[in-house]
mmJSON file of the N, C-alpha and C atoms, coordinates in Angstrom:
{"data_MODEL":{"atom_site":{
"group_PDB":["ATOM","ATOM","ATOM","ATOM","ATOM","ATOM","ATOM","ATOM","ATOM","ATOM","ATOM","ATOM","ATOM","ATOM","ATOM","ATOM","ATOM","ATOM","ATOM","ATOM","ATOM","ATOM","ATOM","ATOM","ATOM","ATOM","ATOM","ATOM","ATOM","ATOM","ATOM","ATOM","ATOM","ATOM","ATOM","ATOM","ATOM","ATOM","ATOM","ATOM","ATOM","ATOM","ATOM","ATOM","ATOM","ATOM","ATOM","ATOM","ATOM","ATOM","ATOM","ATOM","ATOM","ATOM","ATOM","ATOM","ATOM","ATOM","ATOM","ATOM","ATOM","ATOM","ATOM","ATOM","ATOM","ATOM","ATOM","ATOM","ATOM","ATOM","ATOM","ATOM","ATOM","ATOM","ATOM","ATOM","ATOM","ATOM","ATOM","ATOM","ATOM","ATOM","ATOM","ATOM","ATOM","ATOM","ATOM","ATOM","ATOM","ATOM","ATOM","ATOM","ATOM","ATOM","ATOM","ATOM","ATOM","ATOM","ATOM","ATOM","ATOM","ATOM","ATOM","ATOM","ATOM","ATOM","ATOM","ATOM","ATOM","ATOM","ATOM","ATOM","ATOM","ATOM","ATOM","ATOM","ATOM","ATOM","ATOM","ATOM","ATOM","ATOM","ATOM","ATOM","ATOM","ATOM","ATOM","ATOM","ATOM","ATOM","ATOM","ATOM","ATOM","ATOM","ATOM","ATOM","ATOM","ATOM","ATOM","ATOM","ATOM","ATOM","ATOM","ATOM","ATOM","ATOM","ATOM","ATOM","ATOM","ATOM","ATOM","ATOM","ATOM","ATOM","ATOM","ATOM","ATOM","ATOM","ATOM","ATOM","ATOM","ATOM","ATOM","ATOM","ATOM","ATOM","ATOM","ATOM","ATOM","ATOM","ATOM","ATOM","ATOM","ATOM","ATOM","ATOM","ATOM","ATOM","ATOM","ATOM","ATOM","ATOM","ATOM","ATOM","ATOM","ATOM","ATOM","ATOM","ATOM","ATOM","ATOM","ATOM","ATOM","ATOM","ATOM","ATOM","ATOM","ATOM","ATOM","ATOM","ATOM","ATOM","ATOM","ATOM","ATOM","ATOM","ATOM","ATOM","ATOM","ATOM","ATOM","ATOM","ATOM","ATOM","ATOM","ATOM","ATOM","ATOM","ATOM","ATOM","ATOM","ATOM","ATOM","ATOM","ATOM","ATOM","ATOM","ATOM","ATOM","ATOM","ATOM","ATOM","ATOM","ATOM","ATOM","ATOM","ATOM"],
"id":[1,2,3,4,5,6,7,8,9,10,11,12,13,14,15,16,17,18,19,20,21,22,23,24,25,26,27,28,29,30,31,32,33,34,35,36,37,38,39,40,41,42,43,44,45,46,47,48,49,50,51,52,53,54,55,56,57,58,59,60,61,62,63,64,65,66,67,68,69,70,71,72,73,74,75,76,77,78,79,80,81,82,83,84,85,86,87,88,89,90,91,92,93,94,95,96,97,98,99,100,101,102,103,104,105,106,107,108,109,110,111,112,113,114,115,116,117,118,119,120,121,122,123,124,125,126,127,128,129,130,131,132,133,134,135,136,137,138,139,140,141,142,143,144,145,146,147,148,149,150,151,152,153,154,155,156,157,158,159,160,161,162,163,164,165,166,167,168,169,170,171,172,173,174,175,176,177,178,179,180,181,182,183,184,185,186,187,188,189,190,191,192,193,194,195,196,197,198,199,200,201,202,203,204,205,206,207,208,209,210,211,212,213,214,215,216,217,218,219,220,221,222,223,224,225,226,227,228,229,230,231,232,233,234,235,236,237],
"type_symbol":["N","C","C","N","C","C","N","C","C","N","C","C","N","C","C","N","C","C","N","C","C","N","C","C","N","C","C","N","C","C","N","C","C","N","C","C","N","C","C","N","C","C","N","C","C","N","C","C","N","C","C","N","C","C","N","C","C","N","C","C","N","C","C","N","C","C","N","C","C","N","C","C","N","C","C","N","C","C","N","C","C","N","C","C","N","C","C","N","C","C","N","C","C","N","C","C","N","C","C","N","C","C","N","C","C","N","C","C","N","C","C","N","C","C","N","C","C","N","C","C","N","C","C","N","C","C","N","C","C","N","C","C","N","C","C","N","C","C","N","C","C","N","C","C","N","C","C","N","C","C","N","C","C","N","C","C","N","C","C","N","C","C","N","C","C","N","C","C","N","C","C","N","C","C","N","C","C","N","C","C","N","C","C","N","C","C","N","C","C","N","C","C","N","C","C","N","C","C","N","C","C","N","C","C","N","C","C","N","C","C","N","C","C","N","C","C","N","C","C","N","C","C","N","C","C","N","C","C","N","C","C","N","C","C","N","C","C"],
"label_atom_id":["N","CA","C","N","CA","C","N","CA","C","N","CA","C","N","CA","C","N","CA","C","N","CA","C","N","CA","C","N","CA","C","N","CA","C","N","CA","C","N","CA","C","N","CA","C","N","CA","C","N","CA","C","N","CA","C","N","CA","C","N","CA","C","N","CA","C","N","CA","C","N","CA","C","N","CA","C","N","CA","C","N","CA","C","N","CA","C","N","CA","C","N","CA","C","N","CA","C","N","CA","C","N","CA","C","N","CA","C","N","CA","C","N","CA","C","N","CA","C","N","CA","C","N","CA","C","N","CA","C","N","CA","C","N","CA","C","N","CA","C","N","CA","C","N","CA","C","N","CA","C","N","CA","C","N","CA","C","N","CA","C","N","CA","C","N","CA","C","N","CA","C","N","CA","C","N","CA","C","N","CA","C","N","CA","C","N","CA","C","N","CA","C","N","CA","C","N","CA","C","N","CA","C","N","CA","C","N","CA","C","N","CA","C","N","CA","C","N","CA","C","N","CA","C","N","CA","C","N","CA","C","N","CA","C","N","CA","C","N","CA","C","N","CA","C","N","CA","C","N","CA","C","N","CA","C","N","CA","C","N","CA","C","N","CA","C","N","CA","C","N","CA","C","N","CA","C"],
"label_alt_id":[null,null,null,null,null,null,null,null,null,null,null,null,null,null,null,null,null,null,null,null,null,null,null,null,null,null,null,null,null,null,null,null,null,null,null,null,null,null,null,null,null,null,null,null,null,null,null,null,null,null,null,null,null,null,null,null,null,null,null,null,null,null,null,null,null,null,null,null,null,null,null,null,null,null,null,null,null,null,null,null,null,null,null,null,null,null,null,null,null,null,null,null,null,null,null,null,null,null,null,null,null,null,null,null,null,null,null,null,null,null,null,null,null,null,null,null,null,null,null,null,null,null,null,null,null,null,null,null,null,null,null,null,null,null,null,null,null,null,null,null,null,null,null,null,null,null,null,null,null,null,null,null,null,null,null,null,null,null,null,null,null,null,null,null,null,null,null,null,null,null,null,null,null,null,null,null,null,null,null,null,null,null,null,null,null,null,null,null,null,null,null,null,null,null,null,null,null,null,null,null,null,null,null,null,null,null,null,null,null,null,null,null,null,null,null,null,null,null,null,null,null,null,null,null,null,null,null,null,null,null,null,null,null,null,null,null,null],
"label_comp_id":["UNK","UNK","UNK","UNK","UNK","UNK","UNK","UNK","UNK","UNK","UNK","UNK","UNK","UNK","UNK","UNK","UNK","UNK","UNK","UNK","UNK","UNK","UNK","UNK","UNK","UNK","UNK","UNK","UNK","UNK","UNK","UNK","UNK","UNK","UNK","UNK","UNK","UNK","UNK","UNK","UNK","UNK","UNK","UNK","UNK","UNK","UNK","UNK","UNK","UNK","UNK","UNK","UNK","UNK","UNK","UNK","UNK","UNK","UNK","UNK","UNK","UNK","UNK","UNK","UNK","UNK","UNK","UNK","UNK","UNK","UNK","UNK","UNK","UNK","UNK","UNK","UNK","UNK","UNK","UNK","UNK","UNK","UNK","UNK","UNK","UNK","UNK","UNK","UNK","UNK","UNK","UNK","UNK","UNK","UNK","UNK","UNK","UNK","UNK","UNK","UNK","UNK","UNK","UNK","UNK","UNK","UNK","UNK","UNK","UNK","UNK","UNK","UNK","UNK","UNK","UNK","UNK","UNK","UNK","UNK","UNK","UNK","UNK","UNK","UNK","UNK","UNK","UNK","UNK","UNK","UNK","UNK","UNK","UNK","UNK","UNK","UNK","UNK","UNK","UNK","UNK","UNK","UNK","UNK","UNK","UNK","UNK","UNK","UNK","UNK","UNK","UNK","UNK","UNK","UNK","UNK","UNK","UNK","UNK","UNK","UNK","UNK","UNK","UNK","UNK","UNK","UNK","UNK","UNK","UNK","UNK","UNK","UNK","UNK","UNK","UNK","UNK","UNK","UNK","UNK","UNK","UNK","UNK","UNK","UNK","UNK","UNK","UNK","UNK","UNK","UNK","UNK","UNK","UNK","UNK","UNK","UNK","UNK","UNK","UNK","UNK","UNK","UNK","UNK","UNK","UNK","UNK","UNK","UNK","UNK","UNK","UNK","UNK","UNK","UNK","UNK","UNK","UNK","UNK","UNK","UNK","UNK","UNK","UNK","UNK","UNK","UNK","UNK","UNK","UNK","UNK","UNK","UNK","UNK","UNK","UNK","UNK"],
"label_asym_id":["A","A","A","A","A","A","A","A","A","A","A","A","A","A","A","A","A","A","A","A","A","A","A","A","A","A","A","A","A","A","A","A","A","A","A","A","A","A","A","A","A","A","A","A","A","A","A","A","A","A","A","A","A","A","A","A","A","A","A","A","A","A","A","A","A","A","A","A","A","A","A","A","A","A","A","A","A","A","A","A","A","A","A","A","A","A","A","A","A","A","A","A","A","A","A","A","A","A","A","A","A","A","A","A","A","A","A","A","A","A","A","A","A","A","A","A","A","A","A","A","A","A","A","A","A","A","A","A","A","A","A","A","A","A","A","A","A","A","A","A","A","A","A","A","A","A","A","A","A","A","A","A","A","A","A","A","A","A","A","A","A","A","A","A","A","A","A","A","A","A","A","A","A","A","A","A","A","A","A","A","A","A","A","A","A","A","A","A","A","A","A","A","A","A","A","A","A","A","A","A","A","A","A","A","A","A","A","A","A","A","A","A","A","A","A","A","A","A","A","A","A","A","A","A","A","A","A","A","A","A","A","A","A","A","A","A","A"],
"label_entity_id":["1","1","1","1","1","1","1","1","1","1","1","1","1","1","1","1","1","1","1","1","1","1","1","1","1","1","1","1","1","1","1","1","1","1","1","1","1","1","1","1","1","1","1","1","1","1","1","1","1","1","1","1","1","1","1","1","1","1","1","1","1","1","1","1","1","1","1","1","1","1","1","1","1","1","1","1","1","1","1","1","1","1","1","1","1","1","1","1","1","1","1","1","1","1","1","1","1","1","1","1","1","1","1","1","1","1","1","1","1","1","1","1","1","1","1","1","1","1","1","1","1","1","1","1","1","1","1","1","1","1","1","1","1","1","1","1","1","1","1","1","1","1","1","1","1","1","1","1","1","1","1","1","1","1","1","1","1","1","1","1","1","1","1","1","1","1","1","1","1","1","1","1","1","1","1","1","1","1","1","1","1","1","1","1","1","1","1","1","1","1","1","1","1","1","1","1","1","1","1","1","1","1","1","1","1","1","1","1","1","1","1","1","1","1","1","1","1","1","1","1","1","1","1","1","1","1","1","1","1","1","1","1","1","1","1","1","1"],
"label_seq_id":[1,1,1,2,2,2,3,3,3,4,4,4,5,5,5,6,6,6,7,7,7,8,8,8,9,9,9,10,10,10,11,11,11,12,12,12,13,13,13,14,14,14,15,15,15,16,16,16,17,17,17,18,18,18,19,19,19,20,20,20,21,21,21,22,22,22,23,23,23,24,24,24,25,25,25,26,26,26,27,27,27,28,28,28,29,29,29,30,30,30,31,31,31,32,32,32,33,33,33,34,34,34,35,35,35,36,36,36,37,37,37,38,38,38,39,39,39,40,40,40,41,41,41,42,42,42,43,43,43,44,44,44,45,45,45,46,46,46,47,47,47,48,48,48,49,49,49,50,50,50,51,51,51,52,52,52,53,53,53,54,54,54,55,55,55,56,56,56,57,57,57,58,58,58,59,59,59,60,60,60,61,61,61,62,62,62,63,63,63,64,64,64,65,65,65,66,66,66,67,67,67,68,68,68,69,69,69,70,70,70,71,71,71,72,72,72,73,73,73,74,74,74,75,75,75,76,76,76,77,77,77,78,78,78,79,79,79],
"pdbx_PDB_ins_code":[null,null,null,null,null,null,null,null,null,null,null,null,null,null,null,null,null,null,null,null,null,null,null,null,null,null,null,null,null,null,null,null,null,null,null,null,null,null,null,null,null,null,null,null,null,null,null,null,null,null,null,null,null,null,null,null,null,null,null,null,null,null,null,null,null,null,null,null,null,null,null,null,null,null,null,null,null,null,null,null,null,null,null,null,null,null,null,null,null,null,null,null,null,null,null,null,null,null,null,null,null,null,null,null,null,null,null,null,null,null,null,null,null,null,null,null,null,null,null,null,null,null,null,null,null,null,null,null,null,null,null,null,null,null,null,null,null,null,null,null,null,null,null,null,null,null,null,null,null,null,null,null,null,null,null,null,null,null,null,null,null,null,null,null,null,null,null,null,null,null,null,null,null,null,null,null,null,null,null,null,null,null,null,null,null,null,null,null,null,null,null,null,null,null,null,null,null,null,null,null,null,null,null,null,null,null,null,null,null,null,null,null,null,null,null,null,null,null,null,null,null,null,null,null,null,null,null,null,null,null,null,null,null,null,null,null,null],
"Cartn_x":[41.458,41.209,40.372,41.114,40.517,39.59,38.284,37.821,37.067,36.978,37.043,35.532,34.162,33.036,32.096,31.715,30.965,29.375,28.604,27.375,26.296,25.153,23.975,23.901,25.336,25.281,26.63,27.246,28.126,29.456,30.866,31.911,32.268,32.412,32.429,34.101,34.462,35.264,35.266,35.34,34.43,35.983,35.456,36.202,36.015,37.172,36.591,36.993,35.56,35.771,36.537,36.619,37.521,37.294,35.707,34.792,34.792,35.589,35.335,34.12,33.336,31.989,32.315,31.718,32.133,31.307,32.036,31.812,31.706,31.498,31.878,31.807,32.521,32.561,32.314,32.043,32.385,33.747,34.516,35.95,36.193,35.547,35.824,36.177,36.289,37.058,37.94,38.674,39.381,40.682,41.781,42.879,42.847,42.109,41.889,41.972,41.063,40.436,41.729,42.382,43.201,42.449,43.168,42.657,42.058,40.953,40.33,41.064,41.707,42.307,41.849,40.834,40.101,40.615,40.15,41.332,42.222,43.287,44.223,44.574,44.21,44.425,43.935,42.695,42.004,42.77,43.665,44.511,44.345,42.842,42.028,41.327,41.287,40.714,39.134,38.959,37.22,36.637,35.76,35.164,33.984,34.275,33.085,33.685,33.464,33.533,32.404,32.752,31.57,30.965,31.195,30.042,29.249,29.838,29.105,27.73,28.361,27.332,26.114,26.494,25.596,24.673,24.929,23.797,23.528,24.236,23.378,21.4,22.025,21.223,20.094,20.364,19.85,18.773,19.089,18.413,17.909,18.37,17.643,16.277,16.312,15.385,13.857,14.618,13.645,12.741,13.66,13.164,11.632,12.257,10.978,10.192,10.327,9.305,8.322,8.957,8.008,7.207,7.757,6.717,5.66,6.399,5.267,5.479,7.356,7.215,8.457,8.422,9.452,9.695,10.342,10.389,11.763,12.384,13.726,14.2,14.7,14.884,15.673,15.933,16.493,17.672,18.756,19.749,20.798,20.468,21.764,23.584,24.073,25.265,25.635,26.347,26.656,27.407,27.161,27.853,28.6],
"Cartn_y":[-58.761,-57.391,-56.704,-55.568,-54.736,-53.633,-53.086,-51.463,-50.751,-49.752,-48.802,-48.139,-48.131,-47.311,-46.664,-45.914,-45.022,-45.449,-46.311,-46.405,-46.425,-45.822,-45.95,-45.099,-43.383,-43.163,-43.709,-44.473,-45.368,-45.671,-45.434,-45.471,-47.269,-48.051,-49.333,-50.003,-51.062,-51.535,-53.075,-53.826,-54.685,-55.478,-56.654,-57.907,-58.872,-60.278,-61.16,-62.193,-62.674,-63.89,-64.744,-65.817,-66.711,-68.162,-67.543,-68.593,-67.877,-66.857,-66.291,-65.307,-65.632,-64.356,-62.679,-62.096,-60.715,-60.076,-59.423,-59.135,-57.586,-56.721,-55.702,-55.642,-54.522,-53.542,-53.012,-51.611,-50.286,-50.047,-48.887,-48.585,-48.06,-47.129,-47.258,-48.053,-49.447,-50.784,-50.941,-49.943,-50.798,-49.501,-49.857,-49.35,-48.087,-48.447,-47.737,-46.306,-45.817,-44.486,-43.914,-42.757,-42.796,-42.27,-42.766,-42.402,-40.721,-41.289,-39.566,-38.905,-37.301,-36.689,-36.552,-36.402,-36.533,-38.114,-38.707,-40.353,-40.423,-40.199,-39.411,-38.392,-37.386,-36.588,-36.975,-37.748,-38.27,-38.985,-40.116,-40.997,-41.672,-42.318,-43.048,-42.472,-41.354,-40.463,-40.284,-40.551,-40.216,-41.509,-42.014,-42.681,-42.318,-41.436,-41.341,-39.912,-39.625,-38.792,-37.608,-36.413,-35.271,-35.855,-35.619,-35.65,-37.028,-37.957,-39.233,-39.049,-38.183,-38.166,-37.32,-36.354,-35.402,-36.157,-37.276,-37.779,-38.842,-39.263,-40.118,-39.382,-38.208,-37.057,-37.291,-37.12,-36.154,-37.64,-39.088,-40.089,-40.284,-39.83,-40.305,-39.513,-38.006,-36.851,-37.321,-37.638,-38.348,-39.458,-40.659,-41.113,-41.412,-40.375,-39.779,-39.165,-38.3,-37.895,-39.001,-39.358,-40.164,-41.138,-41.943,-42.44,-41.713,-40.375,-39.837,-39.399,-40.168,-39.746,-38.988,-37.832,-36.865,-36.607,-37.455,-36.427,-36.485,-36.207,-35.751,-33.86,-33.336,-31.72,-31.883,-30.603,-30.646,-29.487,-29.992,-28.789,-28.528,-27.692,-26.824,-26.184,-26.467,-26.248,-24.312,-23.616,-21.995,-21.961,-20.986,-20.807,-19.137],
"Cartn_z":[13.971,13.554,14.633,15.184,15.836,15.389,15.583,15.033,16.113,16.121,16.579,16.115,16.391,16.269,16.982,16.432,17.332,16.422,17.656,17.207,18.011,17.936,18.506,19.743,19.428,20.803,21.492,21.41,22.271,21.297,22.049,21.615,21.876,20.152,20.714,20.53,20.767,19.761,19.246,18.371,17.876,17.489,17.649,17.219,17.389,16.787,16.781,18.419,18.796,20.381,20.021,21.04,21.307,19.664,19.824,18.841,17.422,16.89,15.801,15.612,16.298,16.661,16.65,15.689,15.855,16.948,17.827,19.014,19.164,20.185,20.598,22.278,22.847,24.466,24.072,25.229,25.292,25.003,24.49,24.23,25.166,26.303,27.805,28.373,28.268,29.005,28.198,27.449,26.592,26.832,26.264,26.611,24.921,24.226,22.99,23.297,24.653,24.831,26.045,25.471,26.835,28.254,29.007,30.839,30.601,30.821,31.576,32.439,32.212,33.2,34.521,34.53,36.108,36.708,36.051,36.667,37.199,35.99,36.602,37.787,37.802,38.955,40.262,39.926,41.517,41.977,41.511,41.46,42.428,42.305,43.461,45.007,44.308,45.612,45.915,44.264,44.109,43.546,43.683,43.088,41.789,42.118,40.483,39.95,38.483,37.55,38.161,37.848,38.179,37.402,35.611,34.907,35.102,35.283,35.589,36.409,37.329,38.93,38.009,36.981,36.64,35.986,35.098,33.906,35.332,36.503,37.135,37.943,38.233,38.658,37.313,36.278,35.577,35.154,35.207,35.094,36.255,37.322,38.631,38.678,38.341,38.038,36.947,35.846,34.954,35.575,36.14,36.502,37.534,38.543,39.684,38.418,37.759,37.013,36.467,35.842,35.286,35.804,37.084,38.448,38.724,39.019,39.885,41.07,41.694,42.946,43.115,43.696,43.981,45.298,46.01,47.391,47.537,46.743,47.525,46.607,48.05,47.856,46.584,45.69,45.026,45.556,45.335,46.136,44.837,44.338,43.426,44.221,43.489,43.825,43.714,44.422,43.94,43.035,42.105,40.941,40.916],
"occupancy":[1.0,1.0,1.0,1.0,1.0,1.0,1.0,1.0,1.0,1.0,1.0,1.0,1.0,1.0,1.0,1.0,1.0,1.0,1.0,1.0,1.0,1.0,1.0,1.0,1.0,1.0,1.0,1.0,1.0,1.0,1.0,1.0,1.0,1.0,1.0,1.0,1.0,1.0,1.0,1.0,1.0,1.0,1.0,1.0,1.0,1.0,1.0,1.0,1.0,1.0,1.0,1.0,1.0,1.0,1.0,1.0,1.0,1.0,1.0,1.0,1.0,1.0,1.0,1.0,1.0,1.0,1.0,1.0,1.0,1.0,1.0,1.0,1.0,1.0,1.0,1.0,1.0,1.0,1.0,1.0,1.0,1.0,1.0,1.0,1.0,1.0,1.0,1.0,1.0,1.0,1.0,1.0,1.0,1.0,1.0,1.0,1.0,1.0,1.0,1.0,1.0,1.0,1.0,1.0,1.0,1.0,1.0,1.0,1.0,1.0,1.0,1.0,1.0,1.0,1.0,1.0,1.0,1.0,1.0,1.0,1.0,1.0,1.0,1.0,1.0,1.0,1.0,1.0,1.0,1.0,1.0,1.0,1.0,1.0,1.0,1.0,1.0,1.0,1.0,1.0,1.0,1.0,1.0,1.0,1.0,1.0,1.0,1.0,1.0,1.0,1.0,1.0,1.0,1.0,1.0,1.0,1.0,1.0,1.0,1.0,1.0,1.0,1.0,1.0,1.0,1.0,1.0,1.0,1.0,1.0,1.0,1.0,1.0,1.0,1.0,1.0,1.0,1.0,1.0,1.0,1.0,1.0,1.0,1.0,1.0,1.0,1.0,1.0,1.0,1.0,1.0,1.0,1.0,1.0,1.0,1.0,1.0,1.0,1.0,1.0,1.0,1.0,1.0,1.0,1.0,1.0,1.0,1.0,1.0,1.0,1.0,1.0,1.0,1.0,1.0,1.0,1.0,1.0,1.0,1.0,1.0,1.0,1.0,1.0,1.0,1.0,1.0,1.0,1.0,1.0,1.0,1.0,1.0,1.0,1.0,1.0,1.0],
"B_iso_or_equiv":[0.0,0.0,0.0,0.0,0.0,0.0,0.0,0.0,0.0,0.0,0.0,0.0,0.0,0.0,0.0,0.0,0.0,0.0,0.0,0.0,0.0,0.0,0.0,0.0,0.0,0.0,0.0,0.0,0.0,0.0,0.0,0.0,0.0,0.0,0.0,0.0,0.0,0.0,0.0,0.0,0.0,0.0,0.0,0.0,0.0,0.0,0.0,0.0,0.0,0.0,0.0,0.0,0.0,0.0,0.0,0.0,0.0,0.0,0.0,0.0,0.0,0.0,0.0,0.0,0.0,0.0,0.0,0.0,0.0,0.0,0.0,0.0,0.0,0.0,0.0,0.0,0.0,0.0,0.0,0.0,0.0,0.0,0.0,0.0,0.0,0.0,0.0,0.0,0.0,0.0,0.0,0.0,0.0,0.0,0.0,0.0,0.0,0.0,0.0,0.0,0.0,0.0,0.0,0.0,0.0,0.0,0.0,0.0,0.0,0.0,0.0,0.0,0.0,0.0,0.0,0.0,0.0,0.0,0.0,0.0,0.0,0.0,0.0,0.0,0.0,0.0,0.0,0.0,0.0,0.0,0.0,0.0,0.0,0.0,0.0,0.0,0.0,0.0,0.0,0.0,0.0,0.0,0.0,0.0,0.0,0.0,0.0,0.0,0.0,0.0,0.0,0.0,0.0,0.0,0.0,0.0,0.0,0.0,0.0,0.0,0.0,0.0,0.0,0.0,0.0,0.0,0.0,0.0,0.0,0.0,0.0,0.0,0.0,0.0,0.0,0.0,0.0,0.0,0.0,0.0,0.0,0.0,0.0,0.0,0.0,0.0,0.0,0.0,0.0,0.0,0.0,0.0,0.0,0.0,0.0,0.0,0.0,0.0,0.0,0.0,0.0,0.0,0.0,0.0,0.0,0.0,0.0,0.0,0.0,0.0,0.0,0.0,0.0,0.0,0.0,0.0,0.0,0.0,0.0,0.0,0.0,0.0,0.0,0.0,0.0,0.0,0.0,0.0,0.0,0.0,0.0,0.0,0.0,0.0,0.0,0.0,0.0],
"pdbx_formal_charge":[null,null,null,null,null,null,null,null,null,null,null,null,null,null,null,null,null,null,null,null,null,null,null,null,null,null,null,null,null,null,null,null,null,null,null,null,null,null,null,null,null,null,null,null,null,null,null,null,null,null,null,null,null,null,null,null,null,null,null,null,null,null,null,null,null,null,null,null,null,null,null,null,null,null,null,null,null,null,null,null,null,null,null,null,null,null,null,null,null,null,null,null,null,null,null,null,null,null,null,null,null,null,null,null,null,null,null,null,null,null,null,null,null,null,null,null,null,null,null,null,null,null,null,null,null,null,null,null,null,null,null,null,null,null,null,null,null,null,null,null,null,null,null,null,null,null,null,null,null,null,null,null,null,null,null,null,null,null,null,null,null,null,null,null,null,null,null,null,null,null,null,null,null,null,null,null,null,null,null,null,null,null,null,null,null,null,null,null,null,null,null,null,null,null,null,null,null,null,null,null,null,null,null,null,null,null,null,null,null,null,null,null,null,null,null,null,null,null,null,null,null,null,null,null,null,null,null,null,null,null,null,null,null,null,null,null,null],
"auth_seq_id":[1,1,1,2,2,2,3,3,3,4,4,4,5,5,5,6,6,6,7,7,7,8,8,8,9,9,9,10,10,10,11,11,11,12,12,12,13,13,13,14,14,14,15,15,15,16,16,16,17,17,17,18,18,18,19,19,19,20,20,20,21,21,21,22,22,22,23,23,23,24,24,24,25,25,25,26,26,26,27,27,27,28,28,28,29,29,29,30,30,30,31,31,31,32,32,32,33,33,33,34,34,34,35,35,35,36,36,36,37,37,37,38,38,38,39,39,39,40,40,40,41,41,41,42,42,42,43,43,43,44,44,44,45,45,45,46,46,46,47,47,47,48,48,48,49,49,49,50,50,50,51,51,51,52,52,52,53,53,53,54,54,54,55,55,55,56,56,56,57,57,57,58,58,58,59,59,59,60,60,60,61,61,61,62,62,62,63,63,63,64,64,64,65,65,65,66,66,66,67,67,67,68,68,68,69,69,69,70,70,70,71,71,71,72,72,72,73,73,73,74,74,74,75,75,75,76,76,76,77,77,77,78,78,78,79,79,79],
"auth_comp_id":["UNK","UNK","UNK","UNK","UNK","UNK","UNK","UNK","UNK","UNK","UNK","UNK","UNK","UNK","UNK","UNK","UNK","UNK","UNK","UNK","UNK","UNK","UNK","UNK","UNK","UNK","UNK","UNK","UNK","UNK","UNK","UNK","UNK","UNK","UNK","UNK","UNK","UNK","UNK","UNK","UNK","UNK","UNK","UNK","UNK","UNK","UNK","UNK","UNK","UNK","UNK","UNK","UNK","UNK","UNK","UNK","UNK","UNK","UNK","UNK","UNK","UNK","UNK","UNK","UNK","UNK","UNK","UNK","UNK","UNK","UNK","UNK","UNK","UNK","UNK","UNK","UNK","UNK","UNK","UNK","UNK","UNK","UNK","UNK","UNK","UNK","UNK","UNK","UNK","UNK","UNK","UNK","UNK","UNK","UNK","UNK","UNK","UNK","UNK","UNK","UNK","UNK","UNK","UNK","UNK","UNK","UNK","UNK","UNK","UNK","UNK","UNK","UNK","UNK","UNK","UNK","UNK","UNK","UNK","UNK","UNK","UNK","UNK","UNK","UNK","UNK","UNK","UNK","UNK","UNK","UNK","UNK","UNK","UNK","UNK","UNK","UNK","UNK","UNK","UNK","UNK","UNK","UNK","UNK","UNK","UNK","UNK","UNK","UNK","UNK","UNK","UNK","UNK","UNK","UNK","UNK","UNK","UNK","UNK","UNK","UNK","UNK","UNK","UNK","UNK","UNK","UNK","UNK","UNK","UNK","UNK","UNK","UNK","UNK","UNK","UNK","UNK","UNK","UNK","UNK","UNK","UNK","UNK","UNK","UNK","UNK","UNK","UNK","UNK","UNK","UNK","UNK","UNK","UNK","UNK","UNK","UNK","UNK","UNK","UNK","UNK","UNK","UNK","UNK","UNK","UNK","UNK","UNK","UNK","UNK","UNK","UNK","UNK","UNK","UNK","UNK","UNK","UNK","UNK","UNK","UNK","UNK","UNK","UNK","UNK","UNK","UNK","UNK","UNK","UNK","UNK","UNK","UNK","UNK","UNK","UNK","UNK"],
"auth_asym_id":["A","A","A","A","A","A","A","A","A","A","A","A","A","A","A","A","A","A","A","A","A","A","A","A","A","A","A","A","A","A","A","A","A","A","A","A","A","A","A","A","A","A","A","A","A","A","A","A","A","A","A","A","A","A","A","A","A","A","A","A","A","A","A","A","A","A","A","A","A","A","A","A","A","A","A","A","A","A","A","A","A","A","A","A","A","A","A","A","A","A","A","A","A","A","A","A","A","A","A","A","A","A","A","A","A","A","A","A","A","A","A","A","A","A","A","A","A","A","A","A","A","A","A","A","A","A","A","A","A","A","A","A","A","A","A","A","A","A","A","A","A","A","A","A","A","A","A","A","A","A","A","A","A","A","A","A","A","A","A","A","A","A","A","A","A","A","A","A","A","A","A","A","A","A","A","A","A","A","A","A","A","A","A","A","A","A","A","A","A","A","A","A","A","A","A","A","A","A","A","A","A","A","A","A","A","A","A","A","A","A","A","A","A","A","A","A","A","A","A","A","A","A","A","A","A","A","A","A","A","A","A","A","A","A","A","A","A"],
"auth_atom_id":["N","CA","C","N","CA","C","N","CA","C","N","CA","C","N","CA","C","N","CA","C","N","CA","C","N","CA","C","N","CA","C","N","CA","C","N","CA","C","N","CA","C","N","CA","C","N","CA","C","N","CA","C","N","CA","C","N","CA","C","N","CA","C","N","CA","C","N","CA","C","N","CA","C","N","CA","C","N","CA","C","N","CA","C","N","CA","C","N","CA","C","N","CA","C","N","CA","C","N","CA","C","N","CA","C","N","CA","C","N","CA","C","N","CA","C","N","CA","C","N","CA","C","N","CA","C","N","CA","C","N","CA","C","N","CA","C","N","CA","C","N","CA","C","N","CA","C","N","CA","C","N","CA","C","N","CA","C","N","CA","C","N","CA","C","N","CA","C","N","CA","C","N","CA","C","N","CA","C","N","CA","C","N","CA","C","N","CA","C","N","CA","C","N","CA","C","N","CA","C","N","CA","C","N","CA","C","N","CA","C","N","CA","C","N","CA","C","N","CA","C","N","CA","C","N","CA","C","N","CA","C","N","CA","C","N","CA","C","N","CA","C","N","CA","C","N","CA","C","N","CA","C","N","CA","C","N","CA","C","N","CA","C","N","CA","C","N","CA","C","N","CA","C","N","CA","C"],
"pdbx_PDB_model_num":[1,1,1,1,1,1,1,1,1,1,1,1,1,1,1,1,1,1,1,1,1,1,1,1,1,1,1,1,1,1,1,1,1,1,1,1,1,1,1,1,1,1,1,1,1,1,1,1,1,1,1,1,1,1,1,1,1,1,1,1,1,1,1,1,1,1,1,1,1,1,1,1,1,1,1,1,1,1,1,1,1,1,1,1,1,1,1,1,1,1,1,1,1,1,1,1,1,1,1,1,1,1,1,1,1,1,1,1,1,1,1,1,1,1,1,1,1,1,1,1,1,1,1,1,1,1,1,1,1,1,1,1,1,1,1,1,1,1,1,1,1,1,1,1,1,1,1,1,1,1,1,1,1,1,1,1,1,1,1,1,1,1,1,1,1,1,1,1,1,1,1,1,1,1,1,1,1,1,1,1,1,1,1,1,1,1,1,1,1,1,1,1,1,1,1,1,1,1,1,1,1,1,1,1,1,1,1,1,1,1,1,1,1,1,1,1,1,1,1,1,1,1,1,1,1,1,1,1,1,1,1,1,1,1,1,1,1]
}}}
């Protein structure tokens, strides 16, 4: 039995291991979620998702904050 949940924040899908153990992934590794159109279209051109890069930014940002140490410019994109 396969399922399909969304918990804690995180799209999972849960079943049973090799050992009977109820298990879960992410449903992102899983064929459950179809291909992101950006995937698609990059069709191996890019290596990362915009939005990916954005929450990587946006944890990299926090991060320095909360150290203490900031030295890198911050450069905004034109809109």
């Amino acid at each position: 039995m396969v399922v399909r949940r969304h918990n804690w924040g995180d799209d999972r899908v849960f079943f049973h291991d090799a050992e009977g153990q109820w298990t879960s992934i992410s449903a992102t590794w899983t064929t459950v979620v179809p291909e992101d159109p950006f995937v698609t279209m990059a069709a191996g051109r890019s290596l990362f998702r915009y939005e990916d890069l954005l929450k990587l930014a946006d944890s990299l940002e926090r991060r320095q904050m909360i150290s203490g140490r900031y030295s890198v410019n911050k450069i905004m994109p034109h809109s």
